[in-house]
N, C-alpha and C positions, 0 to 999 in steps of 0.2 A: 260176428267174426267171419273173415272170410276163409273160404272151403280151400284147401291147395291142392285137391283131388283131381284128377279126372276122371269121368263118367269110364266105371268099367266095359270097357267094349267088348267083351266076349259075354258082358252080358247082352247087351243089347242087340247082337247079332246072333246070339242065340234064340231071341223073343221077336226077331224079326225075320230070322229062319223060320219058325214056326205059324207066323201071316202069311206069309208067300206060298207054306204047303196047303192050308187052309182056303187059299185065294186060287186054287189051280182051277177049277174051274169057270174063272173069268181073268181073263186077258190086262194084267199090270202094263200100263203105259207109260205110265214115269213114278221114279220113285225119289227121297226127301230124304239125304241123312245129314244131322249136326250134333254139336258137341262141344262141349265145355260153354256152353249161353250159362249166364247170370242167374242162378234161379231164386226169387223172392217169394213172400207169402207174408200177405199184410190180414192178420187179425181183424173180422169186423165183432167178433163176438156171438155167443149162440150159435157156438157151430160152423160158423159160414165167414171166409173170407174171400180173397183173390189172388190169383197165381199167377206170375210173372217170367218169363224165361225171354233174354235181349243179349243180341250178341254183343260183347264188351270185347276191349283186349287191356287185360291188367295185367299186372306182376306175378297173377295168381291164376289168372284163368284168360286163355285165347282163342275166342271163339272162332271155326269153322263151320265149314256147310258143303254142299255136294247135293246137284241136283243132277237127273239122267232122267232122259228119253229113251222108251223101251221099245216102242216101233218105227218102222220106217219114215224119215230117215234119221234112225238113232243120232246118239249125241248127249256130252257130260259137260256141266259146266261147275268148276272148282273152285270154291273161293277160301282163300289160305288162311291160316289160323293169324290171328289179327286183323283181319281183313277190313274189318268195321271202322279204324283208325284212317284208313286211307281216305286224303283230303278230295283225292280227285275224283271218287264215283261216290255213288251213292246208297253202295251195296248195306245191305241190312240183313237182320234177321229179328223176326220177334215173335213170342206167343202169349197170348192173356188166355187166362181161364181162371172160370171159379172156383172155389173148393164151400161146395155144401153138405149140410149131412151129416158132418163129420162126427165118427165112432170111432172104434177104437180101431179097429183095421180094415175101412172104406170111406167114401163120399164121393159122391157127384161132383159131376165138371159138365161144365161145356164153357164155348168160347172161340177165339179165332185164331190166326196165324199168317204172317206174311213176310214171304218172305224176297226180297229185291235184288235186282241181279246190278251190273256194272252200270245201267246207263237207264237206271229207274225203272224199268221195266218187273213187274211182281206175279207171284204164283202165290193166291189167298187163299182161303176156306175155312168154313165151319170146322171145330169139333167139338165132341159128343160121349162123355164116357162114364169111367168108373176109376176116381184114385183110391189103388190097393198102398197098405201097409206090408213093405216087404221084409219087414226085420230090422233093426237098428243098422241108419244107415244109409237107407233105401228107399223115397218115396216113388211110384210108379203112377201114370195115369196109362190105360190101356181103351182105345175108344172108335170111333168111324169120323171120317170125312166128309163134305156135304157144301156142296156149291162150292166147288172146287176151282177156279177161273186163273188162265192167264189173263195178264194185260199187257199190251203193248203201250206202256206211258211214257217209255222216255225218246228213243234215236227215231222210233219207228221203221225200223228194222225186221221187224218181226221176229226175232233170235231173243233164247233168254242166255245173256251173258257171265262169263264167270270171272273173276277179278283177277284169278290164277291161270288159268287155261280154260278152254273148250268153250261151245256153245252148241243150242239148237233151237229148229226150229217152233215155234208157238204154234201154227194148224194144225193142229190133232186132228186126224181123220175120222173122229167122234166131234158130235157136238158137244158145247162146254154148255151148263157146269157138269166136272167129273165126283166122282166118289172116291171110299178107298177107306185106308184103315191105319192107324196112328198108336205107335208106342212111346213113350216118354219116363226119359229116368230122370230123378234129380239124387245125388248121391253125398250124403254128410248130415253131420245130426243123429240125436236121439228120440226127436217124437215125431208123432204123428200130426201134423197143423195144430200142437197143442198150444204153442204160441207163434209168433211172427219169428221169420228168418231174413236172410241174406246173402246173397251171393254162393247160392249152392251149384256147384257144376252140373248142366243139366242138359243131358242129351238126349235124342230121337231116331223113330224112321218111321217113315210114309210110303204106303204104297196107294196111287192112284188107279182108278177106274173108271172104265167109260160108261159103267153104271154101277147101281148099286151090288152091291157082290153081299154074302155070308159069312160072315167071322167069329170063329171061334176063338174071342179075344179073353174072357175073360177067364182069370187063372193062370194064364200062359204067366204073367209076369211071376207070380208068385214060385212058379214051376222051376223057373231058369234059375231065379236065386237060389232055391233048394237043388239044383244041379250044381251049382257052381259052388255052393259050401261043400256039397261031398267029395267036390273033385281037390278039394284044399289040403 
């Protein structure tokens, strides 16, 4: 059944507030936020399947994204909600990850993410975590980043483009690849990967680093939702 939700955002910018204080002492370069992506989970059984988050634009759910450069010389590139539909670029979003483990309120992930600007050009990486069980409702994956890379594949431009406005540029005054820390909501539903879904509204943010940094990730998710119930 499909979700007709979207991803609470004052959750997820509450659990993204909370990286950013955690990351103060190393220097965020660019950071990753989207929302209302597709989110699936196919069953392999024993515990373990795979997780799917793809920007779509349905009736139900219209996927955006927003990527930003944090140092000199800044710069936002926006790409609008439906943005995926549009014939003339080739802007995307996607993430895969596994879901192992699984108990009754955790399991492991890892897995990748990419995401493509106006003119082919993509910002990829690893991730790396823990999916919490946040309460009916609510799945979270909270984790780190790791081989972080622009690529210049498409104008060769060097600019990562946005379908909506803005752009910048790719040279980071670090060498790539970068690091960095990764929140993920999927929101709809009553279990925990206890069987296969579809199409849950499932959003994010990223924060990258020119190296590895220390994150006090885990828990935060489960923290913001018990913020955000008291505050109801």
């Amino acid at each position: 059944m499909t979700n007709r939700f979207r991803v609470p955002a004052a959750v997820l910018a509450a659990i993204a507030g909370g990286i950013v204080a955690s990351s103060a002492n190393a220097e965020i370069i660019a950071t990753v936020s989207y929302h209302d992506l597709a989110g699936s989970f196919t069953s392999s059984g024993g515990g373990n399947g795979a997780f799917t988050a793809m920007a779509v634009n349905t009736a139900n759910l219209a996927s955006a994204y927003e990527a930003s450069r944090l140092v000199a010389a800044q710069g936002n590139a926006s790409f609008e909600a439906g943005f995926v539909s549009n014939p003339f670029n080739p802007a995307d979003f996607a993430v895969n990850l596994s879901v192992v483990n699984i108990n009754a309120t955790t399991a492991s992930g890892t897995g990748t993410f990419v995401a493509t600007d106006a003119d082919g050009d993509t910002m990829s990486g690893d991730m790396s975590g823990i999916w919490i069980y946040g309460g009916p409702g609510f799945i979270f994956f909270n984790g780190n980043l790791s081989n972080v890379v622009f690529s210049d594949n498409g104008a060769a431009d060097g600019t990562f483009d946005g379908t909506e406005s803005g752009d910048f540029g790719m040279a980071f005054p670090s060498p790539q690849p970068f690091y960095g820390s990764v929140v993920q909501l999927a929101f709809g539903g009553n279990n925990f990967f206890q069987s296969s879904f579809q199409d849950r509204a499932t959003g994010g943010s990223m924060q990258v680093l020119p190296t590895p940094g220390s994150f006090a990730l885990l828990g935060m998710a489960g923290l913001a939702v018990a913020s955000r119930r008291r505050a109801r």
